[in-house]
N, C-alpha and C positions, 0 to 999 in steps of 0.2 A: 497395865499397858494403856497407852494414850488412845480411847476409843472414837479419836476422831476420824471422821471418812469422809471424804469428797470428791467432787464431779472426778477431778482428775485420775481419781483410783480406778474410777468404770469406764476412763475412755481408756487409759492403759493397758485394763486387761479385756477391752474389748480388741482393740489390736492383735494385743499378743495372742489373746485364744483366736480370734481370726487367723493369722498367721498360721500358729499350730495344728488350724482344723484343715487347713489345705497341703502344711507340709507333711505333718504325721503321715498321709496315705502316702503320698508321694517316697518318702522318704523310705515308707518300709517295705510298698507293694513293687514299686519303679526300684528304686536304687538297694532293696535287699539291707537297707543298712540299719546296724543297733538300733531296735525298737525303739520311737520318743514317747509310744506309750506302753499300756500292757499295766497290769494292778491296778490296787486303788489308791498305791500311791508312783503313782507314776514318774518317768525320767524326766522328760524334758520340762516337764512344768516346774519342779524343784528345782534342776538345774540352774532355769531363767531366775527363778525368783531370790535365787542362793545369789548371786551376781548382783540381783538388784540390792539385797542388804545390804552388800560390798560396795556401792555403788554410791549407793543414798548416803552412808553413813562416813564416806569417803569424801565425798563434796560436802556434806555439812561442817566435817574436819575441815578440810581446806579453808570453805568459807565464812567459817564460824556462825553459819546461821541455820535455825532448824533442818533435820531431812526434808525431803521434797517430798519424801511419803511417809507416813507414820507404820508403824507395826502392823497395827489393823490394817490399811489401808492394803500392804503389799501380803497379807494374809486372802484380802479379800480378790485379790489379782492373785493369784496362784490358785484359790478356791473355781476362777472363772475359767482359766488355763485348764483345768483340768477336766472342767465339764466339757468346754471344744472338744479336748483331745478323746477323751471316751466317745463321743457321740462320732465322731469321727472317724472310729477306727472301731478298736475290741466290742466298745458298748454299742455300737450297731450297723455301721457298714461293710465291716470287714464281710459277713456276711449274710446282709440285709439281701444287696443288688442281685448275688447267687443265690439267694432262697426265691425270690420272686422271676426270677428271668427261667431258674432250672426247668419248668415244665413246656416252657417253649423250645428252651435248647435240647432237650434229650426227647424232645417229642416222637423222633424219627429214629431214635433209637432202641434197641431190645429191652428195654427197663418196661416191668409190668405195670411199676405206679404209675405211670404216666397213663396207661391207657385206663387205669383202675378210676384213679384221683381226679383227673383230667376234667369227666363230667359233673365230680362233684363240688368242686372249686370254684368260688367263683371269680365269674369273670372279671372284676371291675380292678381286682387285687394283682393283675400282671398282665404285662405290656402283646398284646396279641399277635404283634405284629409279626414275624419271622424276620423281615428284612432289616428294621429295630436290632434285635437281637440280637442279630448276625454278624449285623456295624460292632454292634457295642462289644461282642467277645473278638471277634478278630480286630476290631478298630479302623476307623475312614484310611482307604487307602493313600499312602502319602501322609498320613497323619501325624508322623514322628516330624516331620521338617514344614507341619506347618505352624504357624501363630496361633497364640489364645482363642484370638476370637473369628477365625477359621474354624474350629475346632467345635467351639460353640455352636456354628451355625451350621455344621452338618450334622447337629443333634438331630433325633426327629422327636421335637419337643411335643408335637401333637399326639404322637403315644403314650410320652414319660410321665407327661404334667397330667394326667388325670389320675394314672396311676399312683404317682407319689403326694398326690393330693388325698386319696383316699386314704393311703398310709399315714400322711401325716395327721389327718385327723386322729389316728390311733392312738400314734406316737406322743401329741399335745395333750391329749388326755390324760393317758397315763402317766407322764410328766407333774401333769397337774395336779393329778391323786396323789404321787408320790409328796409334792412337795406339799398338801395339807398334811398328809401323814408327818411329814418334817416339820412342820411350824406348830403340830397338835401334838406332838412328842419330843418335842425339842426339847421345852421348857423342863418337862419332866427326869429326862433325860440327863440335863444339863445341872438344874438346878436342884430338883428334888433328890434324883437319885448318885449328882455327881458321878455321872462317867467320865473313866478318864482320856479316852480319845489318845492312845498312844501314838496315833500314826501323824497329827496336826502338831506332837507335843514338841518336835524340832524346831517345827515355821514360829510356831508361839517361842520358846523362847529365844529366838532370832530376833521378835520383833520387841520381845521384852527388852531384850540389852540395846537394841537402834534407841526406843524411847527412854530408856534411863543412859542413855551416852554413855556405855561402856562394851558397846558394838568391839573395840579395838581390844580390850580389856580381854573380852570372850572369846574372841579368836586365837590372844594368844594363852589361853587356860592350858598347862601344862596336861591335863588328861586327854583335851581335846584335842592337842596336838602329835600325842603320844596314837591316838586313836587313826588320823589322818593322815600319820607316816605310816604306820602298819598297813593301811587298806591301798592307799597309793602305791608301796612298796610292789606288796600282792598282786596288784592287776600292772603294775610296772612289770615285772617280770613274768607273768602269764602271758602279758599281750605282746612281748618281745617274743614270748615261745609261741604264741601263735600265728606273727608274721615270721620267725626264723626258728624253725622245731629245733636247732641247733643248743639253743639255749634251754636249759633245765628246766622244768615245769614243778611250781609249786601247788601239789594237788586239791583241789576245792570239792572233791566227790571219791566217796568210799564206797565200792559196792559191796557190802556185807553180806548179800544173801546167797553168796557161794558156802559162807559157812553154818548155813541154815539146812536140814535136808527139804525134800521138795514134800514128803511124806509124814505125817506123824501131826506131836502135839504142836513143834513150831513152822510147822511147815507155809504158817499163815508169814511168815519172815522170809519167805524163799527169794523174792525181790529184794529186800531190804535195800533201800540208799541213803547213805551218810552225807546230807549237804553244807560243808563250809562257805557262807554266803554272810560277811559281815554286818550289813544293813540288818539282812533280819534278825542275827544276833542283838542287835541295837533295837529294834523293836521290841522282842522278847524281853529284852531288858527291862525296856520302860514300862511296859504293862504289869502288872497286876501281880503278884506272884502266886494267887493261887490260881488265876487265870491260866498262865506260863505253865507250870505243873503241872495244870489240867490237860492242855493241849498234848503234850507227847504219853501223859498216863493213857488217856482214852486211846491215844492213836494205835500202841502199843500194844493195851486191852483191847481192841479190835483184833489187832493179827491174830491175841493168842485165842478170842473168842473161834476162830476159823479151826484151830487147830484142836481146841477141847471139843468142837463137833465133830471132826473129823474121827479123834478118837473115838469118841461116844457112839458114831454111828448114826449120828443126825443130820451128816449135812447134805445139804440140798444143793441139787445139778441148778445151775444158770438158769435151765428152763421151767426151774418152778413158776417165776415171775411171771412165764410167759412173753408177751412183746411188749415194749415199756420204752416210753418216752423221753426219759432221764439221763442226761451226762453219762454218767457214772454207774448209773442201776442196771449192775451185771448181778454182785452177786444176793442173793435173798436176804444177808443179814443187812445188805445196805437199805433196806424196805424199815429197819429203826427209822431212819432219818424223816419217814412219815411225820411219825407218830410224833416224833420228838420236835418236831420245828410247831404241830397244832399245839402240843402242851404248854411248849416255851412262849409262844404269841399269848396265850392266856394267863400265863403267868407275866407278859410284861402289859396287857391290859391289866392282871388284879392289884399290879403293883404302881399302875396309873390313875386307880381308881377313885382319888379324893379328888385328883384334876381333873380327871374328866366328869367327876359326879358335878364340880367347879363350872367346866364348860358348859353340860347340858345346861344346867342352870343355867346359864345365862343364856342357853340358846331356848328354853322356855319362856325365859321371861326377858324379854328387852330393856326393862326398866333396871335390870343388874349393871349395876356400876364398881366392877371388879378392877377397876384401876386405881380407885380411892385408897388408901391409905395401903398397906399392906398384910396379906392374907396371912395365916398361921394354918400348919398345914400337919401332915402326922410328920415331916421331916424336916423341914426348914423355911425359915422365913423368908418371903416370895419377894424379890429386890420390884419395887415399886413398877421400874420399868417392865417388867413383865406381868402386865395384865393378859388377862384370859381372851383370846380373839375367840369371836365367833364366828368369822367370815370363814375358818379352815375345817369347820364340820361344817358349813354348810355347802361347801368347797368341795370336802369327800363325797356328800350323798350325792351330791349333781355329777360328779366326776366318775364315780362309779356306776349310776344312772345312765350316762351318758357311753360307758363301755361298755355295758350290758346292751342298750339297743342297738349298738356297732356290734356286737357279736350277734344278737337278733338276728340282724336285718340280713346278715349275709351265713345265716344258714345255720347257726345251733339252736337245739329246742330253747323255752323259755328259760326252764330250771335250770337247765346247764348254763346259758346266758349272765344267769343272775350270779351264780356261783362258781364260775371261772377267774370272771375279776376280781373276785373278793377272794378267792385261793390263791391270785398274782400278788394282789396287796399283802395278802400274810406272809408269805414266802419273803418278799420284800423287805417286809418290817423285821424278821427273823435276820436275813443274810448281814441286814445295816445292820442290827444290833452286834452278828458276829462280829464283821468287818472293825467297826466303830469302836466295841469294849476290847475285842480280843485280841486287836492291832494288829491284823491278819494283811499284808503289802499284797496275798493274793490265794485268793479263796474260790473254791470250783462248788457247785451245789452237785449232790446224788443224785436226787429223784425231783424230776420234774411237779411243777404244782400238779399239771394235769393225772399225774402217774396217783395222786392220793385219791382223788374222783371217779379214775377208771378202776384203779384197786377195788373201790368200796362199791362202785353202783353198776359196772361192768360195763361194755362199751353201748348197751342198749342207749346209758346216761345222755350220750351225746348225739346220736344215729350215725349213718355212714359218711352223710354231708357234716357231720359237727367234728366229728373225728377229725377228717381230711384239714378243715377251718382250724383246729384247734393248733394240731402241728404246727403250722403256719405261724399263728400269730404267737403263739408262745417261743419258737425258733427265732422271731425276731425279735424280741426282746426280753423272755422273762423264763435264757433256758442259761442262753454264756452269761453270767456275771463276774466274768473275772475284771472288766472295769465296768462295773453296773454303775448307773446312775445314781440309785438310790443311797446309796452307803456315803457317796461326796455330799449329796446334798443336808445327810444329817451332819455330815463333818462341818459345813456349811451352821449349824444351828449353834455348834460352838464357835465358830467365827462371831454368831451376832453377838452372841454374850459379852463379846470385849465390844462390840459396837457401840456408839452411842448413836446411830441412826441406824435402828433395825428394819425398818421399812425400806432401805434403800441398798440392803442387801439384800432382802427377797426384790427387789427392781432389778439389782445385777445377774443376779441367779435367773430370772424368768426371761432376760432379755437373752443372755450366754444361750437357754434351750432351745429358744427359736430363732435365735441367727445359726447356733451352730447346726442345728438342726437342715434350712436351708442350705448352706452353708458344704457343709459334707455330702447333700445330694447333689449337689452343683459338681463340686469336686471329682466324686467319682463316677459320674456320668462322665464327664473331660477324659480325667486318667484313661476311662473304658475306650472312647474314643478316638484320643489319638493312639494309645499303646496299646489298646487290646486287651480287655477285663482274660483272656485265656493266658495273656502273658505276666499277669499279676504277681504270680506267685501265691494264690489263692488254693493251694493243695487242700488244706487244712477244712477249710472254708467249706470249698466243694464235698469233700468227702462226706463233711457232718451232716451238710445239708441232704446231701443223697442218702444217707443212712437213715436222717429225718424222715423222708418223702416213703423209703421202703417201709420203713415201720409201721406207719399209717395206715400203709395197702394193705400187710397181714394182717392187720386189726378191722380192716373192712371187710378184706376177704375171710378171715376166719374171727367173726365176732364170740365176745366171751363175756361170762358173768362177772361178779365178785369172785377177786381172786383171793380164797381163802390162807393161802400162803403170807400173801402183802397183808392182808389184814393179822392176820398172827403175829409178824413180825410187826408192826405197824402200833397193832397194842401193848408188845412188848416193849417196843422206843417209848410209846410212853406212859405206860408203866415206871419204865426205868428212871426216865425224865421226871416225873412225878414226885419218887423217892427224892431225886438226887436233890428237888430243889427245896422238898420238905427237911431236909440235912442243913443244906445250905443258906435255908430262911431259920430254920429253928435253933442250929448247932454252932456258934461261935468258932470253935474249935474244926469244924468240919474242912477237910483240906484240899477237895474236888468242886471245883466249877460246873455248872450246867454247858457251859461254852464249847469245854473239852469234848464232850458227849456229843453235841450236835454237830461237830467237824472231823471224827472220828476215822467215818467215810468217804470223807473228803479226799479228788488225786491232788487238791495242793499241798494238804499234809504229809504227804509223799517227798515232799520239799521240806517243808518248815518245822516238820516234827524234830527234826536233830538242833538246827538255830534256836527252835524254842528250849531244847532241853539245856546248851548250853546259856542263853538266856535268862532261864530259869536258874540254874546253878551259880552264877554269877551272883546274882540276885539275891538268894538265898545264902551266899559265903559274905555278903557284903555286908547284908543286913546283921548276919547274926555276930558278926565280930567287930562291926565297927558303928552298927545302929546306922540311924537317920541324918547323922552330919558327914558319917564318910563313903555314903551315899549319895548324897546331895554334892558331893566331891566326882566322887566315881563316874557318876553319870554320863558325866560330859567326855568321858572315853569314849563309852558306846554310841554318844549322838558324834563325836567323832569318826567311828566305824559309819554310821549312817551317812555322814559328808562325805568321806572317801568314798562310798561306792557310786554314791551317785555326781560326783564332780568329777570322779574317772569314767564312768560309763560318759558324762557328756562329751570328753575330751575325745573317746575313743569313738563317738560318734561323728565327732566333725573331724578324725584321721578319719573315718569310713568313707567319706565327701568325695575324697583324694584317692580313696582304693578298691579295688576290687571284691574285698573283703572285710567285714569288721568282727573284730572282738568283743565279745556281747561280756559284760561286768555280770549279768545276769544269766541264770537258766534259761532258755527260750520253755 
């Protein structure tokens, strides 16, 4: 791939992700219509960037002279596109504004936390005012028929801007940790360990065939067009059935677990959902195949683990847990997910271990000149351009340093302090790796970081003002990762590798965080505004957060030790984890992933376990009868199924412009 990159690539996709980071709210809170974002590989970013291939490689035809943008270039504009659109929506305002407004708004309300939390909160972290508040969920009256910058100026900015100053100091931090974690596990990553990055593997070789000019060639590849009639077809005739029920419906969802009973050994199957969803059939494909495997064996072995304790007489009421701060953390066997996310970070530190023993070194001695010639390593030989930075460990300690006395200052003890962010960061480095190796388009975590600290140390850990703090800042960013930040940005580390100006990708990337960052607070202050944050469409949003805010108060008002249950469970995750990946490091032959085991729990595997399986089977029928060339053939079926869904879903988004309704190509 041609790794050249230039100015015009980052004014490009500073545009388009500006554009994105304003219309995404708009488009899905105001007008209700087809998500533009949502995963971590999201709609509308692809979509745009799918067009620009077509585009670029259109007019080079025409006028016989290079693309206007190179592969990398429009790799690097879709990597920017999507940091906006997360930061803008799922990965943090959807329900940032309603986490911090909630205690002013239900203040006057019968909810207990409010009167519980209220004094233990502090102040600096949300907007005081009543009258503030009031504007921003009902909206300035008259506000729908006025102009932009009316609208702006009935803000009461003297409330907002201290408050979202203080957030964003948060938010930049954290940013900024994540991306040394990404530039100091990039390499490794990429280079040593060869991940394969399923989910970038479309945009790469889009940009492969733009720079070897046969852009035209690979569109019309008989598989990939075989792939892109079929998913066209599909959502053609769906979404005709869902503007006119008259017309027959081709079903994309099996509810299987009517033939499950509710009791016994399969009883853990009693939901059961069957999802036909092309795209992730086409990611499952391209990942891994023991990866693929993994994902629906474990999910599987999950229900039936619910059912062998049921039989046995072991299983345990919801209320083992006790109150617990996690997505997902209902029931006690999902307390594995502890255990199993600290093993897996250690085990992708001991498998980082020559490069980082590489970086300390250098970050001991200054006089290391680790750019000279090239390193030989326990795996591969280190491409010259990637010498060992030191500036991104010294990036982490300041960075984490720096969130620890932000949590300090505003009210957890010190211990807790120190070891909050650093159970953010792991969790973090866990979920990218899922995301990143497993080719996961959308992945939910179980058990919150804070849930493994209160398990172990009991809520004394934090006191009743750290508790109430912790909620808070962990709700804002480090509980929804369904389009988390982290997982793009190491997507991002394979981006540099086709660079040949990797410096100016981490520029694009740092620049995208803190514009979109401004950016999306501006946005949804406006939207709240003129329309009214109550008129949002913010169901979802609200709910979680109030569920957030109650959990807290029971944990104040009724404080608890170590909860010997999560611990049990917690050391059997990894325990389990342990084994699985002494198999899987030692055993050639071994046919389970560690990957499967840590998304097990997971409610997106509730979705993708069936795409993975057929994914997987595909995969496995291709390779074994026709090997690696009719493979290399195949492929381009399933990245076909991945064009079609998402070049329909765009379509079906700008009909939503026009209607009252749209047809979402995706599950919501």
């Amino acid at each position: 791939m041609n790794g050249r990159l230039r100015l015009r690539a980052l004014l490009t996709g500073l545009v388009l992700g500006l554009f994105l980071c304003v219309y995404t709210p708009y488009n899905n809170a105001v007008l209700h219509n087809t998500p533009m974002g949502g995963g971590h590989f999201p709609l509308a970013p692809f979509f745009i960037v799918a067009w620009l291939f077509v585009f670029d490689a259109l007019i080079s035809r025409l006028t016989r002279r290079p693309p206007i943008y190179s592969g990398v270039e429009l790799l690097v504009v879709w990597l920017m596109m999507v940091l906006f659109t997360a930061i803008s929506w799922a990965g943090l305002t959807e329900t940032f504004f309603v986490n911090i407004t909630a205690p002013e708004r239900y203040a006057k309300d019968a909810y207990r936390w409010t009167e519980v939390l209220g004094p233990l909160l502090p102040e600096a972290w949300f907007p005081r005012s009543a009258e503030a508040v009031s504007t921003f969920f009902q909206g300035i009256k008259g506000g729908r028929d006025m102009g932009v910058m009316e609208v702006l100026s009935g803000i009461h900015w003297d409330v907002w801007l201290p408050v979202l100053s203080i957030w964003a100091l948060f938010f930049l931090g954290a940013y900024f940790v994540m991306l040394c974690l990404m530039v100091l596990f990039g390499r490794q990553w990429v280079v040593n360990e060869r991940v394969h990055f399923p989910l970038v593997r479309v945009p790469m070789l889009m940009g492969e065939a733009l720079d070897q000019k046969q852009f035209t060639s690979w569109w019309s590849n008989r598989y990939l067009l075989i792939g892109l009639v079929f998913t066209g077809f599909l959502h053609l005739v769906n979404g005709l059935h869902f503007y006119y029920p008259s017309v027959p419906e081709m079903p994309t969802l099996i509810l299987a677990g009517s033939y499950f009973p509710k009791f016994g050994l399969f009883s853990g199957f009693h939901k059961l959902k069957l999802y036909f969803i092309p795209a992730f059939v086409g990611f499952a494909f391209l990942t891994t195949r023991q990866i693929s495997f993994s994902m629906w064996v474990f999910y599987l072995l999950g229900g039936l683990l619910f059912g062998v304790l049921y039989v046995l007489g072991w299983q345990l009421p919801e209320a083992a847990l006790g109150t617990t701060l996690g997505p997902d953390l209902a029931r006690p066997e999902g307390a594995q997910t502890i255990g199993s996310y600290l093993i897996f970070f250690v085990f992708l530190v001991w498998l980082a271990r020559h490069h980082l023993k590489e970086t300390l070194t250098c970050f001991l001695r200054p006089s290391c000149r680790s750019g000279e010639g090239e390193h030989k390593g326990k795996f591969d030989k280190v491409p010259r351009q990637w010498v060992t930075p030191i500036w991104p460990l010294w990036g982490l300690l300041i960075g984490l340093v720096f969130m620890s006395g932000w949590c300090w200052f505003f009210g957890l003890p010190l211990v807790a302090s120190l070891l909050l962010p650093l159970m953010f960061m792991i969790f973090m480095l866990v979920v990218s790796r899922i995301v990143c190796q497993g080719g996961l388009p959308y992945f939910t975590m179980t058990a919150a970081p804070s849930d493994a600290l209160m398990g172990m140390f009991g809520t004394s850990f934090f006191g009743s003002a750290g508790i109430a703090a912790t909620a808070v800042m962990q709700k804002v960013l480090f509980l929804d990762v369904r389009e988390a930040v982290a997982p793009t940005l190491f997507h991002g580390s394979k981006i540099r590798q086709e660079s040949n100006r990797r410096s100016l990708v981490l520029v694009a990337i740092g620049i995208s965080l803190v514009l979109a960052l401004a950016t999306a607070f501006v946005t949804m202050l406006y939207l709240g505004h003129k329309y009214g944050l109550r008129e949002l469409g913010l169901e979802w949003a609200t709910q979680t957060v109030l569920a957030n805010y109650e959990n807290a108060q029971r944990l104040v008002d009724q404080p608890v030790g170590p909860n010997y249950w999560t611990i049990t469970y917690a050391g059997a995750g990894a325990l389990v984890m342990g084994l699985l990946i002494f198999c899987y490091y030692k055993f050639p032959w071994w046919p389970l992933h560690p990957l499967g085991y840590l998304v097990a729990y997971s409610a997106g595997m509730k979705i993708l376990w069936f795409p993975f399986f057929l994914g997987w089977l595909c995969n496995h029928l291709v390779l074994h009868y026709g090997g690696t060339s009719l493979f290399n053939r195949v492929r381009y079926l399933f990245v076909g199924l991945i064009l079609g869904d998402f070049l329909m879903g765009g379509v079906y988004g700008f009909i939503g412009l026009f209607s009252s309704q749209s047809y979402n190509v995706f599950p919501l």
